[in-house]
C-alpha positions in Angstrom: 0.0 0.0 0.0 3.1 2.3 0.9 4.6 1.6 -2.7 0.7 2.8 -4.1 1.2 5.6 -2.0 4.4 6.5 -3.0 3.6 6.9 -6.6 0.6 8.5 -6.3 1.8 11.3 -4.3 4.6 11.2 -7.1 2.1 12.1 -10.0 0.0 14.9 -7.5 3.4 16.7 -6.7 3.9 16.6 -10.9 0.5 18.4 -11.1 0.9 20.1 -7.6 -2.1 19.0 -5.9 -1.3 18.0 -1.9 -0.7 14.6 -1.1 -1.8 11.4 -0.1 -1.7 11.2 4.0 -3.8 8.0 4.8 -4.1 4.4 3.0 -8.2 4.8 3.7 -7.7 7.4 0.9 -6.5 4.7 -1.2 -8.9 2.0 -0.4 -11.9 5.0 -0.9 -10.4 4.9 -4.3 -10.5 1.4 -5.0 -13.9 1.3 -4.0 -14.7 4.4 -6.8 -13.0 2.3 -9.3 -15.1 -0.9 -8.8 -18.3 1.0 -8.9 -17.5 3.3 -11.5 -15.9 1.3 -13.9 -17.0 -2.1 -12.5 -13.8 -3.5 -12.2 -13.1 -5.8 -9.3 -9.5 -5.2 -7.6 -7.9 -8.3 -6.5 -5.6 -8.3 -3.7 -3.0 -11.3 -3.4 -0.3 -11.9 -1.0 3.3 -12.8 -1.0 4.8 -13.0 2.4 4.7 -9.7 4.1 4.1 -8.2 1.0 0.1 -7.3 -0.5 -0.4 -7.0 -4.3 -3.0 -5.1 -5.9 -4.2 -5.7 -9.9 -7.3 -5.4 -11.8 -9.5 -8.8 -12.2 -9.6 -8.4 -16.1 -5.9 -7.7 -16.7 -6.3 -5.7 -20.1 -8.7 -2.9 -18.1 -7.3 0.2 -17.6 -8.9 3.9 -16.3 -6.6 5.6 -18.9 -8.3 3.8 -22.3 -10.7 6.5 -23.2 -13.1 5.8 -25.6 -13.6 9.7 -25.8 -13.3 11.3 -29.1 -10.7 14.4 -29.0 -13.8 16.7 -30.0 -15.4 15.4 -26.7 -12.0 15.7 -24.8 -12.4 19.3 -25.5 -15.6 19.9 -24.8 -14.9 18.4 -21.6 -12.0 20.3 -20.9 -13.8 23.5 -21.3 -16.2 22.2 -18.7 -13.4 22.1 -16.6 -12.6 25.5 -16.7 -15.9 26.5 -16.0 -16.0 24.1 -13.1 -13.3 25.7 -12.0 -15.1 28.7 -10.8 -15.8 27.4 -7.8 -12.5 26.5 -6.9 -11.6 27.9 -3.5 -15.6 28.5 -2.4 -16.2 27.1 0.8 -18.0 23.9 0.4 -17.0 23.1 -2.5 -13.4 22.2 -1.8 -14.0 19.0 -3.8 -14.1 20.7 -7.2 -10.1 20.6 -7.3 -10.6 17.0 -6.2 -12.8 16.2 -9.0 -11.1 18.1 -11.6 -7.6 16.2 -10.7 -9.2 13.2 -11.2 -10.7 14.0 -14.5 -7.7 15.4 -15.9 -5.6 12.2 -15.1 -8.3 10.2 -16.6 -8.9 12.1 -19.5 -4.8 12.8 -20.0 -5.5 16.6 -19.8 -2.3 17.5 -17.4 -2.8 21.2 -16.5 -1.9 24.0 -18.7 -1.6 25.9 -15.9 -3.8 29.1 -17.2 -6.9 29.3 -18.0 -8.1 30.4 -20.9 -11.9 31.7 -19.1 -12.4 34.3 -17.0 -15.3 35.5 -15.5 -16.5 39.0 -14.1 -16.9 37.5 -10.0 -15.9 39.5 -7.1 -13.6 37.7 -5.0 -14.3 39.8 -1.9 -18.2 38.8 -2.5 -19.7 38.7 0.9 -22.0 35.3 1.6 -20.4 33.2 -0.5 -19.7 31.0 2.5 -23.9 29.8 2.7 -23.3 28.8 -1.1 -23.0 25.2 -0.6 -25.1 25.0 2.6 -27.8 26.3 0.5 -27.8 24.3 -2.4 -27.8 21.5 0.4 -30.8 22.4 1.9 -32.7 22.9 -1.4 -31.4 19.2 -2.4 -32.7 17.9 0.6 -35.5 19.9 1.0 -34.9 21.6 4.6 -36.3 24.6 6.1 -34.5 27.2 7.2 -33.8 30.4 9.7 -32.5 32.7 7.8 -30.6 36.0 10.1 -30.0 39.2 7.8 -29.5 42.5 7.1 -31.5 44.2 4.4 -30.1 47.1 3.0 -32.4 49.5 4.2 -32.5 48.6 7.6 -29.8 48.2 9.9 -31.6 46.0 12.1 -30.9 41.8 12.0 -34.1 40.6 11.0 -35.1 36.9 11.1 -37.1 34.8 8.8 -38.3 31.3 7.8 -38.0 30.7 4.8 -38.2 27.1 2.5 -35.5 27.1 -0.3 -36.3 26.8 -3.9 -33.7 28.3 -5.8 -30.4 29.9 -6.3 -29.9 32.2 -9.0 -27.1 34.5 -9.6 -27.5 38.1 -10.9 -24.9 41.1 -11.7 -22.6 38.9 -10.2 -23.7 38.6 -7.2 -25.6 35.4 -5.6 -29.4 35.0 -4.3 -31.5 32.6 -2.7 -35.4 32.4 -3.3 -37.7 30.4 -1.2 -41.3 30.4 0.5 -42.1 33.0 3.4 -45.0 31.5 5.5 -45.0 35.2 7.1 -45.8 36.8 3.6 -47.3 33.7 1.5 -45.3 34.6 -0.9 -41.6 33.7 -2.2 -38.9 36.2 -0.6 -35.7 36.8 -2.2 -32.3 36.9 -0.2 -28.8 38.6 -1.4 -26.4 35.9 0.1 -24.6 39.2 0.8 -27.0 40.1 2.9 -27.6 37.0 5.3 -25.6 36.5 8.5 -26.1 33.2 9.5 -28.4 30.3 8.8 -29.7 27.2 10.7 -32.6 24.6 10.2 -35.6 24.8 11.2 -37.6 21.8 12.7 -40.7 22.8 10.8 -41.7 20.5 8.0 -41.3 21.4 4.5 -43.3 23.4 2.0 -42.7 21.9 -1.2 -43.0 24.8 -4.5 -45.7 23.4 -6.5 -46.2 27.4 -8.4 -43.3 28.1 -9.8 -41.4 27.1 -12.4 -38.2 29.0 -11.7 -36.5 29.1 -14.6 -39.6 29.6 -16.8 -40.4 32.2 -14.8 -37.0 33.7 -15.0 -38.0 33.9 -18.8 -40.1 36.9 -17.9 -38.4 39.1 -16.0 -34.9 40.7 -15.8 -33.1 39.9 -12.5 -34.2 37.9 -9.4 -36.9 40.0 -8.1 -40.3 38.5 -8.3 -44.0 40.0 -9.1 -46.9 38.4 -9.5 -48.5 39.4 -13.2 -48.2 38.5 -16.9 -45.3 39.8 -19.5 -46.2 43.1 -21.0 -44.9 44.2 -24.0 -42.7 47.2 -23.0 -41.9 49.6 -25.6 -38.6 51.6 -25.7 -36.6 54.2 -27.7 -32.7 54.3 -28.3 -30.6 57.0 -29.3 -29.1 55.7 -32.2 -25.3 56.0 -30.9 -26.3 53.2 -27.7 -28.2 51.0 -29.9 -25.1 48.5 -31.1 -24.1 48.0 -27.4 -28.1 47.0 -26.4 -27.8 44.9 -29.6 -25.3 43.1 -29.5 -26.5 42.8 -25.4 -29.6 42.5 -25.2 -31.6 43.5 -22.1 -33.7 40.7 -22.3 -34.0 37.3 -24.4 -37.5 39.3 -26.2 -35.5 42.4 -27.1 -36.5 43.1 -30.7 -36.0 45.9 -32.8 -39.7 47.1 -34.1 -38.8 50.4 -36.0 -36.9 53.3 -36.5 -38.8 56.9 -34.9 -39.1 60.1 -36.8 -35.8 61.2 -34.7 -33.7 58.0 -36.3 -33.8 56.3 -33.6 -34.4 52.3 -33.0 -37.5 51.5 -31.0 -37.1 48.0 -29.2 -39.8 45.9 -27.4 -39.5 43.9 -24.8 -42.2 41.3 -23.2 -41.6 40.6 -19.7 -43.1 41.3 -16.1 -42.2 45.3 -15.1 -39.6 45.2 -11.8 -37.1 46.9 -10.3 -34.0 45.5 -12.3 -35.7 46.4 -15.6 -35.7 50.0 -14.2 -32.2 50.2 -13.1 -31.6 48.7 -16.3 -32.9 50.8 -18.0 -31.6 54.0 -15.9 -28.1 52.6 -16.7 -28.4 54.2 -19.8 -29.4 57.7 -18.8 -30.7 59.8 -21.4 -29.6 56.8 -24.1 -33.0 55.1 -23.3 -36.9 56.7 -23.0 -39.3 54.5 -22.4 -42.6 54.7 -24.9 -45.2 52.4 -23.1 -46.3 51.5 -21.0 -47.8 54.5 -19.1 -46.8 53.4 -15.7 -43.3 52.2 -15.8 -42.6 55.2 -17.9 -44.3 57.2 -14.9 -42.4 55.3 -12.5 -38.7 56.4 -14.8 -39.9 59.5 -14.6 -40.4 60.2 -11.0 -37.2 58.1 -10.5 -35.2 60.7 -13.0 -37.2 63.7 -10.5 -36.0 62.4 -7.3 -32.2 61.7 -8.3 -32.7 65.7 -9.6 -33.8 67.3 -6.8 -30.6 65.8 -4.6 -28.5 68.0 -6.6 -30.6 71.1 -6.1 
């Protein structure tokens, strides 16, 4: 078992991963092989000495039937896997992506060539895993937080549904028994969490990622899609085409000013406001009445504090 040892610590040092410390980590390994592969590992002795081989002699982990196309493929889910290297949690992704390497004969490059826009000094990333636990196993939760309006720690129950990420940052969405209604939680935001001894509420409304196909962000309304109606100045329109606000964005005409007119179709929120004030005077909403109302007396307010 030493020798074993011995040269697998030899190949993680190659691809500098930490080393083997225990022989149950070895044996945990035989184990995956059998029920992965369903290969039987005999063990013979020889005096003081324990041999190890494969029952069917001519098996090995390294003959991939993979095409190279698919060894790419794979190796680009990699990277992305990647990107939760580090989180707590989820320590095992650089377990994981070792072992698929070495299967697949990857090695490390050492770089990657993905990058995405996360911020490193995100708060609440630390409830990540925790969460997507207790969604899995369908566990309800006390959730302790700090909105950002109110300095006081507030406390709620919640059942978890579903994690979504948005402008980088992370949020959680479940049931609130309190409200009847699905809150929404900025991991940023929460300060600790614990389970509840309540039983669970399963989600038998929403379909989240439906849903998600009709409004911009994480915050949910109750309400159908309306067809929103909105006028670019001509000199922002190849950024909001070539990124769109929303999966609907279509251009419908051009005004008497030149400009593009695009529609959207999703619920009215607060995200698809801040989006659109993100363009300042580069977007005016046409229709309908009320969100433009609501842009307008938004644009008033932000006035008047410079007054």
């Amino acid at each position: 078992m030493q020798q074993i040892m011995d040269a697998c610590n030899d190949a993680l040092e190659v691809h500098g991963l930490r080393p083997i410390t225990s022989p149950n980590t070895i044996r945990a390994d035989f184990t995956t092989i059998a029920n992965r592969w369903h290969q039987n590992i005999r063990c013979t002795r020889k005096g003081r000495n324990f041999y190890y081989r494969y029952e069917d002699l001519s098996f090995s982990i390294f003959n991939n039937p993979m095409s190279e196309d698919e060894v790419m493929r794979v190796y680009g889910a990699l990277e992305v896997l990647e990107r939760f290297g580090g989180t707590e949690g989820f320590e095992w992704v650089e377990e994981l992506n070792a072992h698929l390497r070495a299967s697949l004969h990857m090695g490390n490059s050492g770089s990657s060539v993905i990058a995405y826009d996360d911020n490193a000094q995100l708060k609440g990333m630390q409830f990540f895993a925790d969460l997507h636990d207790y969604i899995r196993s369908k566990q309800p939760i006390l959730v302790k937080y700090r909105p950002y309006t109110n300095p006081e720690l507030l406390e709620e129950l919640i059942h978890p549904y579903f994690l979504k990420q948005f402008n980088s940052r992370w949020f959680v969405l479940g049931y609130n028994p309190k409200y009847d209604a699905i809150t929404t939680f900025a991991l940023d935001r929460i300060i600790s969490i614990e389970k509840s001894s309540q039983k669970y509420i399963p989600n038998t409304k929403y379909n989240f990622k439906e849903y998600f196909n009709k409004v911009i962000g994480v915050t949910i309304i109750e309400g159908e899609s309306e067809e929103i109606l909105i006028e670019v100045e001509a000199a922002e329109y190849p950024y909001v085409e070539s990124k769109p606000m929303h999966q609907t964005q279509k251009m419908v005409k051009i005004s008497e000013k030149g400009n593009p007119i695009i529609s959207l179709n999703v619920i009215p929120n607060f995200e698809l406001k801040q989006s659109i004030l993100a363009y300042g005077k580069g977007m005016t909403v046409l229709s309908p009445q009320k969100l433009k109302d609501d842009i307008i007396r938004i644009l008033e307010q932000t006035l008047q504090q410079y007054k």
